[in-house]
C-alpha positions in Angstrom: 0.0 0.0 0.0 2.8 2.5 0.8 4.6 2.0 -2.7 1.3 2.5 -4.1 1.0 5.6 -2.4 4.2 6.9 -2.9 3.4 6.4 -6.8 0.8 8.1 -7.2 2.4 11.0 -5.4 5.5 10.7 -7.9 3.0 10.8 -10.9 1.1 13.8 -9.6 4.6 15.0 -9.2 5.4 14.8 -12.2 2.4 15.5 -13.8 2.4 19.1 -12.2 6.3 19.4 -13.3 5.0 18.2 -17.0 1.7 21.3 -17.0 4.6 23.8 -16.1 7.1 23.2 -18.3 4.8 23.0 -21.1 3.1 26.7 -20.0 6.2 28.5 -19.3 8.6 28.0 -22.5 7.4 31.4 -24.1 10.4 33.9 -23.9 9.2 37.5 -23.4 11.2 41.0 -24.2 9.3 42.8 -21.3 10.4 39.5 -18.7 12.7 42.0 -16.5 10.2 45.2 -16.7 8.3 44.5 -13.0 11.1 42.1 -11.5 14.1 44.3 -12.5 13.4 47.2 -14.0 17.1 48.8 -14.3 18.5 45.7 -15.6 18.8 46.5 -19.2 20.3 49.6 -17.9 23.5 47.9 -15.7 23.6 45.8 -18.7 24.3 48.1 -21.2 26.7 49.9 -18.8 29.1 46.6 -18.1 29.0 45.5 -21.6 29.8 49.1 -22.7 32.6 49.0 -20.1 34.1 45.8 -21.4 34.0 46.6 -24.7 35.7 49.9 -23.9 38.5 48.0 -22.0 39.0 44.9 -24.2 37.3 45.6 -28.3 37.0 41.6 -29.0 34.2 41.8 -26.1 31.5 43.0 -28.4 32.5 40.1 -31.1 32.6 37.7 -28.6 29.6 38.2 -27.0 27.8 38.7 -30.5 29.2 34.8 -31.6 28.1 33.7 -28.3 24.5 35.3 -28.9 24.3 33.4 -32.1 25.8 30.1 -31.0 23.3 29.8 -27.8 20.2 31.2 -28.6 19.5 30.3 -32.4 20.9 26.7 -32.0 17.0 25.5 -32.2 15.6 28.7 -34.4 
């Protein structure tokens, strides 16, 4: 009776795991705007910075851009 309890609990587990997966994969430009609303702003200021200090930043983070994020465009 116990390990038919404890699977139920693990399917409802990871049935609720499953529903917000599925629900929550939509990136969103405005994600930061309540949570963190300076945070393009200290962005733009280090990556300004580095770039300033060390020219190959902006490249480098530009190739990283494209290698992460449009892997499964």
């Amino acid at each position: 009776m116990a390990t038919f309890s404890r699977m139920v609990k693990m399917i409802l587990v990871m049935g609720f795991l499953l529903a917000t997966a599925v629900t929550s994969q939509q990136l969103s430009p405005s994600f930061y705007t309540n949570s963190c609303p300076q945070a393009l702003a200290v962005i733009r200021n280090v990556v300004s910075k580095a770039v300033a200090s060390e020219p190959r930043t902006g490249a480098s983070l530009l190739r990283l851009q494209f290698h992460d994020c449009f892997v499964n465009v």
